[in-house]
C-alpha positions as CSV (number, residue, x, y, z in Angstrom):
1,X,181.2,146.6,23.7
2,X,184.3,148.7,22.6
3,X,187.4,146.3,22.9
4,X,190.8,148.8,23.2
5,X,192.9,147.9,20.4
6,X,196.2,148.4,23.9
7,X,194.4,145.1,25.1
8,X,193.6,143.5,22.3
9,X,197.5,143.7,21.0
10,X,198.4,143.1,24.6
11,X,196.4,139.8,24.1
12,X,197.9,138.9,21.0
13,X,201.3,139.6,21.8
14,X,200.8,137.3,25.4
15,X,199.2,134.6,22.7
16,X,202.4,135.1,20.2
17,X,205.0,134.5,22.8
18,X,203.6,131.4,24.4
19,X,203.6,129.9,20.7
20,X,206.8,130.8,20.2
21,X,208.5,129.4,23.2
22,X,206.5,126.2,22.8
23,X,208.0,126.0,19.2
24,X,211.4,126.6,20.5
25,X,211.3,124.0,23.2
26,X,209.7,121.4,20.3
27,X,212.3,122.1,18.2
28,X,215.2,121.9,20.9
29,X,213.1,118.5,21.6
30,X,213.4,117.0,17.7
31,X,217.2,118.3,17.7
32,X,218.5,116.8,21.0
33,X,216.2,114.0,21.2
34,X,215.5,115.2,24.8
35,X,212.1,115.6,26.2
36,X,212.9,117.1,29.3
37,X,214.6,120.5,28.5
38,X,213.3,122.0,31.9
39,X,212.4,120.2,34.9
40,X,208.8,122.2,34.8
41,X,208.6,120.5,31.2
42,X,207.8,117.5,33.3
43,X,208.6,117.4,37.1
44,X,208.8,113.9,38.2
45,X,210.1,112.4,35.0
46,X,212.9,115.2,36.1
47,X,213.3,113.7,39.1
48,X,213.3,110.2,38.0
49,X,216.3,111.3,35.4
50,X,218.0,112.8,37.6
51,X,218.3,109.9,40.5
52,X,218.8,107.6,37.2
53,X,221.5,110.0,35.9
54,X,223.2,109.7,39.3
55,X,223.0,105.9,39.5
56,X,224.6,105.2,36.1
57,X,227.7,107.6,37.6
58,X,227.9,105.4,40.4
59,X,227.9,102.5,38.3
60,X,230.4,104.0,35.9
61,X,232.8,105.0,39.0
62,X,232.7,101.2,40.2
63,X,233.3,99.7,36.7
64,X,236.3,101.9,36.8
65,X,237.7,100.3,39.8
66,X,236.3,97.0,38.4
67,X,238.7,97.7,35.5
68,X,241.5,98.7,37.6
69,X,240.6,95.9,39.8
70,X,240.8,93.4,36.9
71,X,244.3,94.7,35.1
72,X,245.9,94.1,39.1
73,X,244.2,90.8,40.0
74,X,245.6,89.3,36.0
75,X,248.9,91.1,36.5
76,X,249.4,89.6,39.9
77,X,247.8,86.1,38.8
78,X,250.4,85.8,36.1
79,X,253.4,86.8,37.9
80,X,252.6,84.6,40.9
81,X,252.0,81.4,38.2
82,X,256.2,82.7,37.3
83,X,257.3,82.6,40.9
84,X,255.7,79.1,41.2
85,X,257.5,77.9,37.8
86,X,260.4,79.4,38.6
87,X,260.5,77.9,42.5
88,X,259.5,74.7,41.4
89,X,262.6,74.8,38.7
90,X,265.1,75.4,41.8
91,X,263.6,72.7,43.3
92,X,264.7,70.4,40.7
93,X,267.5,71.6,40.8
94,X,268.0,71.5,43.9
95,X,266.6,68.1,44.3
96,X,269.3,66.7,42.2
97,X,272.0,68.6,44.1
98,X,270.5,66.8,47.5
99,X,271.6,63.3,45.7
100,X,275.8,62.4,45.1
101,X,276.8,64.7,41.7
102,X,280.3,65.2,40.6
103,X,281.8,68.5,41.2
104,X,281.4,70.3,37.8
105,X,277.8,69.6,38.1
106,X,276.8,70.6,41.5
107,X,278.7,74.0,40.2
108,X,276.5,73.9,36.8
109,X,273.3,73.2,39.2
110,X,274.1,76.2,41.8
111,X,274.9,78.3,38.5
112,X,271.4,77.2,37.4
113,X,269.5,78.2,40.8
114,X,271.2,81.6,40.9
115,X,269.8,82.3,37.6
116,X,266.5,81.0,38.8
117,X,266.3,83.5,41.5
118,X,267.5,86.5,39.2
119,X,264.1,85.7,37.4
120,X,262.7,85.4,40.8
121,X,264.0,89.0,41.7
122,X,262.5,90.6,38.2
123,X,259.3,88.8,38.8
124,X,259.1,89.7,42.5
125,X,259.1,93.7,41.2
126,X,256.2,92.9,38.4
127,X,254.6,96.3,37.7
128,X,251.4,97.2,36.3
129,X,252.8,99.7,34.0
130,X,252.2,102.2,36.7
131,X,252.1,100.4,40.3
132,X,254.7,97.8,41.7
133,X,252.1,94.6,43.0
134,X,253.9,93.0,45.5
135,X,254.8,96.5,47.6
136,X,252.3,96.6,49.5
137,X,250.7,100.4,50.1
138,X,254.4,101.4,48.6
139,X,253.4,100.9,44.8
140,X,255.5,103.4,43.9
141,X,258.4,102.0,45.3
142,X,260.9,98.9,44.1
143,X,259.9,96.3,46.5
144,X,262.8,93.8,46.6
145,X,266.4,95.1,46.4
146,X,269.8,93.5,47.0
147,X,272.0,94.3,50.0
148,X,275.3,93.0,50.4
149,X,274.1,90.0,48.7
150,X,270.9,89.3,50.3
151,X,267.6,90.5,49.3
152,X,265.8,92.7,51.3
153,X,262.2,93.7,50.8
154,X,261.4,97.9,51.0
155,X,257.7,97.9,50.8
156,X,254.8,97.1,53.4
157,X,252.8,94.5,54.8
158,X,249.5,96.6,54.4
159,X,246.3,95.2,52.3
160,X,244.6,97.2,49.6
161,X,241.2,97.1,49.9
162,X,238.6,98.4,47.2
163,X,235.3,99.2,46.7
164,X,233.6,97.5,43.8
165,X,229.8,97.5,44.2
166,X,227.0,98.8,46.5
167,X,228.1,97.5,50.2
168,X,231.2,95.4,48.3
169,X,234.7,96.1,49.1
170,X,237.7,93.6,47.8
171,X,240.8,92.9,49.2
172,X,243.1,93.4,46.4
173,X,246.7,92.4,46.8
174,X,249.1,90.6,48.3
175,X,252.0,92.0,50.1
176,X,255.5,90.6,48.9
177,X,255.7,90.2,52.7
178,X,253.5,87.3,52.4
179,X,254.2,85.7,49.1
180,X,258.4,85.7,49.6
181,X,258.0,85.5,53.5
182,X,260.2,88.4,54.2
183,X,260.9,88.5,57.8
184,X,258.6,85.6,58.4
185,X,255.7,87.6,57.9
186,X,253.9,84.2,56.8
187,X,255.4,81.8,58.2
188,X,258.0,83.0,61.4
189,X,259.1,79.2,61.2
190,X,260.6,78.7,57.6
191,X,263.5,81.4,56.1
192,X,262.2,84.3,53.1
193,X,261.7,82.5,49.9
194,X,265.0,84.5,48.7
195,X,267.3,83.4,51.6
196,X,266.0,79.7,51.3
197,X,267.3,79.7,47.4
198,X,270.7,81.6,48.7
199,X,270.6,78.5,51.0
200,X,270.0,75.7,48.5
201,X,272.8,76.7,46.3
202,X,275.4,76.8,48.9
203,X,274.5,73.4,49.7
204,X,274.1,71.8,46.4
205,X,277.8,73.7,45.5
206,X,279.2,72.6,48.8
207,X,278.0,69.2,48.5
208,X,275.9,69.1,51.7
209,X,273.5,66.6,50.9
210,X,271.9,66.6,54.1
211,X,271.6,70.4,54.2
212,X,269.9,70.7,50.5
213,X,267.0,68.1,51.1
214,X,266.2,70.0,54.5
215,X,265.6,73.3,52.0
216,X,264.1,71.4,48.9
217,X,261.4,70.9,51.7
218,X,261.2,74.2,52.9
219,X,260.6,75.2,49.1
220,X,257.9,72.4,49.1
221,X,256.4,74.7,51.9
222,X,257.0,78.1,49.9
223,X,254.8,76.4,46.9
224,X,252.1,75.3,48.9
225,X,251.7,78.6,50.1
226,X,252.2,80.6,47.0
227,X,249.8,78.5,45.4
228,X,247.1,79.0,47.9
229,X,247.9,83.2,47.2
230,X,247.3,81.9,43.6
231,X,243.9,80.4,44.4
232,X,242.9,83.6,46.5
233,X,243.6,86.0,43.8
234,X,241.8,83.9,41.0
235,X,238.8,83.6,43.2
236,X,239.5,87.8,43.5
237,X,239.5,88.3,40.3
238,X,236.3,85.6,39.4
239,X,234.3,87.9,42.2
240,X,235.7,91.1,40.4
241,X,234.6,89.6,36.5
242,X,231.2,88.9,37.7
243,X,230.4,91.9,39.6
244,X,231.4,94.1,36.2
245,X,229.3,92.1,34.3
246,X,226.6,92.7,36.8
247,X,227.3,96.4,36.9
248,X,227.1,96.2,32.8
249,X,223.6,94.9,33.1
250,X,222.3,97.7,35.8
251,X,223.9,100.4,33.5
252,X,221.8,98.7,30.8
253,X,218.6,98.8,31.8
254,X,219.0,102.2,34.0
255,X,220.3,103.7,30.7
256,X,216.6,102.3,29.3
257,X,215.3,103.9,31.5
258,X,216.5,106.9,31.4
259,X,215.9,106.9,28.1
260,X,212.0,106.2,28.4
261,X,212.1,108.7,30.9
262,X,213.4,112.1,29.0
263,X,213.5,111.0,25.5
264,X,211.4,112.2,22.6
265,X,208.7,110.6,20.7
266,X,209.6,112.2,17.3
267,X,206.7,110.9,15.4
268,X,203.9,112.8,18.3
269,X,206.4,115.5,18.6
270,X,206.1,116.0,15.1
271,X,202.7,116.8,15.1
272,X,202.8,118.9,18.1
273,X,205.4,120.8,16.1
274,X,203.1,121.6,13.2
275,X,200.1,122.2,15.4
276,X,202.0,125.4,17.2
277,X,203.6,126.6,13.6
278,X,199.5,126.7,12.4
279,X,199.0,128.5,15.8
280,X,202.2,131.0,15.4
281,X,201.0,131.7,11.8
282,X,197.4,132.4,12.7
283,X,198.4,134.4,15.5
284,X,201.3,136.5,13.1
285,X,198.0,137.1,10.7
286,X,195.9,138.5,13.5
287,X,198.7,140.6,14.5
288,X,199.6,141.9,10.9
289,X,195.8,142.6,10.8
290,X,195.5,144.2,14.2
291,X,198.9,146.5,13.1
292,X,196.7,147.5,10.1
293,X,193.7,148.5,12.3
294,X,191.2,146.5,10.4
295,X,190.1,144.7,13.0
296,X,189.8,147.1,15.3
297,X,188.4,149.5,13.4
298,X,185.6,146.7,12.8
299,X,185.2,146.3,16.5
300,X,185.1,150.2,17.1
């Protein structure tokens, strides 16, 4: 039987080109390290990488918040361990002012609690670098101001909630609202923290005994408060800790996975590579041959 030398370089040629793309995808293989260049290179492990390429960018979107999560809860934390150091200072002072003292030092001890609730004011607007904690929504705005002597509060009463995990959403601050009981937003019984200090020091300067151990108590109540915030946000922050160190693990075994999934086995890869360069070089000599009509002047 005549074989046409059209078909038989029409064969050869088909035969050429499949080696050759399997050689380029082999070598694309050994230089990325990927397997799966194409998803018809291997349709369900494409899949599979691709649902596992989407879960580590979920996981990588809630360690960012965890992160975020983690430099508010410690920045808050720290500042609200300051406003309790600092209150329970004017409450010393403020305790000895509420007993008989000589005139120089009931003005030394007022002098002393003003100065306590300066630090009290810088505290109240701790920032993160970038966002004011104790504002509220308002984090771009200074919270606590003073008017005509008196502090007054310019951010919000609203929560920050944030989603840290599959189905787990944190409350994340506290308002300054709450923690300094502006406008009785805690407590509508007891005075803001700010205008219970402005309090104590006209007492203890004036001498009113009775007056200053009526507001060392009301501090008392401030504290207990603050100090249950305190509490809350450290349990916040323990809840935020061990979810990133949960999330650390998923990303660690998805990234396994993935990695089982798509990556290359060098060593069989190898010898699939030098399999198809024996195949491209046999078929390149039937070509050259076929070019030369040698063969097909045999088969004629």
């Amino acid at each position: 039987m005549r074989v046409p030398s059209s078909l038989m370089s029409s064969i050869i040629d088909q035969q050429l080109a499949v080696v050759t793309d399997r050689l380029s995808r082999l070598q694309r293989e050994i230089s990325s390290g990927i397997r799966i260049q194409r998803p018809s290179d291997d349709p369900a492990g494409a899949v599979r990488a691709t649902n596992l390429k989407t879960g580590i960018a979920l996981v990588n979107q809630y360690r960012s918040a965890v992160d975020d999560s983690t430099l508010w809860l410690k920045t808050e934390d720290s500042a609200l361990g300051s406003i309790i150091d600092l209150t329970r200072q004017v409450r010393e002072a403020g305790l000895r002012g509420a007993n008989p003292q000589p005139d120089g030092t009931r003005e030394a001890l007022g002098k002393q609690i003003e100065a306590l609730r300066t630090s009290l004011m810088q505290v109240a607007n701790t920032s993160d670098g970038l966002r004011y904690i104790f504002a509220g929504h308002k984090t771009m705005t200074v919270p606590f101001e003073v008017n005509a002597g008196a502090v007054t509060y310019a951010g919000d009463d609203n929560v920050k909630h944030i989603s840290i995990g599959a189905g787990v959403t944190l409350e994340l601050n506290h308002s300054g609202a709450d923690v300094f009981n502006m406008g009785g937003a805690a407590d509508a019984t007891l005075p803001d923290l700010f205008a219970t200090i402005d309090a104590l020091t006209t007492a203890v300067k004036t001498g009113d005994q009775t007056a200053a151990t009526t507001l060392v108590g009301d501090l008392d109540q401030h504290l207990t408060r603050i100090t249950g915030i305190r509490a809350e946000t450290g349990n916040r922050l323990m809840l935020v800790e061990l979810s990133g160190q949960q999330l650390d693990e998923s990303k660690l075994v998805m990234n396994e996975l993935l990695s089982n999934t798509e990556s290359t086995d060098l060593a069989q890869t190898l010898v699939e590579l030098k399999n198809q360069e024996i195949l491209f070089q046999s078929a390149t000599f039937v070509a050259s041959t076929l070019g030369q009509n040698g063969v097909l002047q045999w088969l004629r």
